[in-house]
N, C-alpha and C positions, 0 to 999 in steps of 0.2 A: 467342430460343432460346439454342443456345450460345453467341453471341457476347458479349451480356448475363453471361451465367452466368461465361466465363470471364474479364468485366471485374469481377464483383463476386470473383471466385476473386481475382484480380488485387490489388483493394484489401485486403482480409481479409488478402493474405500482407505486402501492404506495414503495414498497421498493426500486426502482427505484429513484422514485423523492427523498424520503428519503437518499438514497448516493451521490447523485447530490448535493444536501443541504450540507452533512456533507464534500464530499471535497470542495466545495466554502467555507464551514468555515475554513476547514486545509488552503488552499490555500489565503485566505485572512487576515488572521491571529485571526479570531474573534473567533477561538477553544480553551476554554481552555488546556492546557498541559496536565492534565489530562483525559480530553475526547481525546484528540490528542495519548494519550498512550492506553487508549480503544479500539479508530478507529483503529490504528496501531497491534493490537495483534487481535482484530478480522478477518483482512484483511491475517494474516497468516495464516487462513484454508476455508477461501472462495473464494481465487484466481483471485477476482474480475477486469478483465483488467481495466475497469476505474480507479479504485484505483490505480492503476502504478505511474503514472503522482502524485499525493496527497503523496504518501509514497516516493516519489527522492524529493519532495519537502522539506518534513519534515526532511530527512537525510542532504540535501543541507543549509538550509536553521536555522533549530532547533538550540538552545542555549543550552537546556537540554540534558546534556549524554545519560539518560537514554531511551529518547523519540529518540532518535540518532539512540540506538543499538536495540530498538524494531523494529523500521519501518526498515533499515537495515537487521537485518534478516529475520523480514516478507516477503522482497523481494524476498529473495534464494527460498522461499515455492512455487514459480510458477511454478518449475517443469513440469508440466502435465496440465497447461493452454495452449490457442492458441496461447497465447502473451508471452511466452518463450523467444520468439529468443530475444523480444525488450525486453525483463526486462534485460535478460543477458547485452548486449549494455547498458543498462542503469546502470545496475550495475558497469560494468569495467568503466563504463564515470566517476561514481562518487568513484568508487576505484583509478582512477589516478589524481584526485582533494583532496580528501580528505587528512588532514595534521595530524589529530589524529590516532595513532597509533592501539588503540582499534578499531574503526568506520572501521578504513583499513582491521583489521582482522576479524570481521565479516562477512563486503564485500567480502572481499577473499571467505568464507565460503560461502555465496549467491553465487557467483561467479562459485563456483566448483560445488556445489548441480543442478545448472541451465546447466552446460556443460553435 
């Protein structure tokens, strides 16, 4: 009964703060590349709206190709989240910025999976 209820209340706030944590690390740059390419392939099967914002950052922002084209197609996977309409928008934003050829052609692919 409640004790149940208030141990899963319990985990829910802790995974919570736990992604709170990890995009203030993406976003302030204290993640390493590698945890940044974790967080970024996790985020494409949990659909996470907060993570939006932390994954345009990392496509925007990243030095690493690789870390470029994960967070990039993680994006397209919001499909069936409530924050669709704005990942789309945010994708076409950073598909008409974007100078590298590959990054552009992934986005495209986010781009058409989210339409």
């Amino acid at each position: 009964g409640e004790a149940a209820y208030a141990r899963i209340v319990r985990i829910i706030e802790r995974d919570h703060a736990g992604l709170k944590e990890e995009i203030a690390a993406v976003k302030d740059g204290s993640m390493s590349v590698k945890d940044m390419k974790g967080f970024a392939k996790y985020r494409r099967n949990r659909f996470e709206p907060q993570a939006v914002e932390a994954l345009s950052h990392i496509v925007s922002t990243a030095t690493d190709h690789e870390l470029r084209s994960i967070a990039a197609d993680a994006m397209g996977w919001y499909e069936y989240s409530s924050v669709k309409a704005e990942v789309l928008a945010e994708c076409q934003k950073l598909y008409e910025a974007e100078q590298n050829e590959e990054i552009k052609n992934i986005l495209l692919k986010s781009i058409n999976r989210l339409k």
